[in-house]
N, C-alpha and C positions, 0 to 999 in steps of 0.2 A: 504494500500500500504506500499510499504516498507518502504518511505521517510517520511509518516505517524507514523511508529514506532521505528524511528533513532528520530521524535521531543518528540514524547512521552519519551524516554531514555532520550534524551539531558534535557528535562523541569524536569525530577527525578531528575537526577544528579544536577542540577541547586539550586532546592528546598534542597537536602541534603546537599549543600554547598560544603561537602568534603566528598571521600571517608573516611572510619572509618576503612578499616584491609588497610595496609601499613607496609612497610619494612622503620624501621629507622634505618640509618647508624648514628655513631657516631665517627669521628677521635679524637682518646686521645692518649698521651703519655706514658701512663702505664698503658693497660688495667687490672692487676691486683688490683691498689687501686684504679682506674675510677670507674670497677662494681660497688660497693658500696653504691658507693657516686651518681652514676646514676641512680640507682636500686628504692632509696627514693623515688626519685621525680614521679616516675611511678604512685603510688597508687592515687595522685590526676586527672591525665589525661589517665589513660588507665582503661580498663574493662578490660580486659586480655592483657599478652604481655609473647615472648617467646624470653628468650635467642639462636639466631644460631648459632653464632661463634664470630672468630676475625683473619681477616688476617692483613699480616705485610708491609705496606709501604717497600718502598727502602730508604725512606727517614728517614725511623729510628720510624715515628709512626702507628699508628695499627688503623686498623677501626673494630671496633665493632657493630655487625648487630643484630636486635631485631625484631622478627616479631611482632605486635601490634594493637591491637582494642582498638581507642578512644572513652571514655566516648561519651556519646552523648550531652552532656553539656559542654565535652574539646572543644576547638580548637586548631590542630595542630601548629599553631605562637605560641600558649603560652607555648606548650611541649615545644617546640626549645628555647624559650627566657627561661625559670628554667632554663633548661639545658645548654646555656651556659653562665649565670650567673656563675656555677659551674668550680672551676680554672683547674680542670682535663679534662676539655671540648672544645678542639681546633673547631671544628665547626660540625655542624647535617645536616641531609639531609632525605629527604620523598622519596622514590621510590612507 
């Protein structure tokens, strides 16, 4: 039945913990010397990741978007917490 294979989905997703491809947003104040210094921290918590863009706040900062496949060993709290240990890093977000 159907409702049979909504718990089957729901107990995978349950067992993988977290999705792994995700859109990370990133609001910085100068996405030119942010890349950088954001770009590092990648190689411990991603398997792949793809720069999309960066649009411009009204507010004078910029969100920078990164498509991204977490390791299977990362957990996305500890991407978020590198990255805003980082002083170019006003706050992150998972879509």
């Amino acid at each position: 039945s159907q409702d049979a294979i909504r718990i089957g989905i729901a107990r995978h997703t349950d067992h993988d913990m977290q999705r792994r491809d995700v859109l990370l947003l990133i609001q910085v104040r100068d996405p030119a010397s942010a890349r950088a210094t954001i770009e590092t921290v990648f190689d411990e918590f991603l398997k792949k990741w793809r720069y999309v863009g960066v649009s411009h706040e009204d507010s004078g900062t910029h969100r920078m978007e990164y498509a991204v496949t977490l390791k299977k060993t990362a957990r996305s709290e500890e991407l978020e917490t590198a990255l805003n240990l980082k002083s170019d890093v006003l706050s992150t977000e998972f879509k």
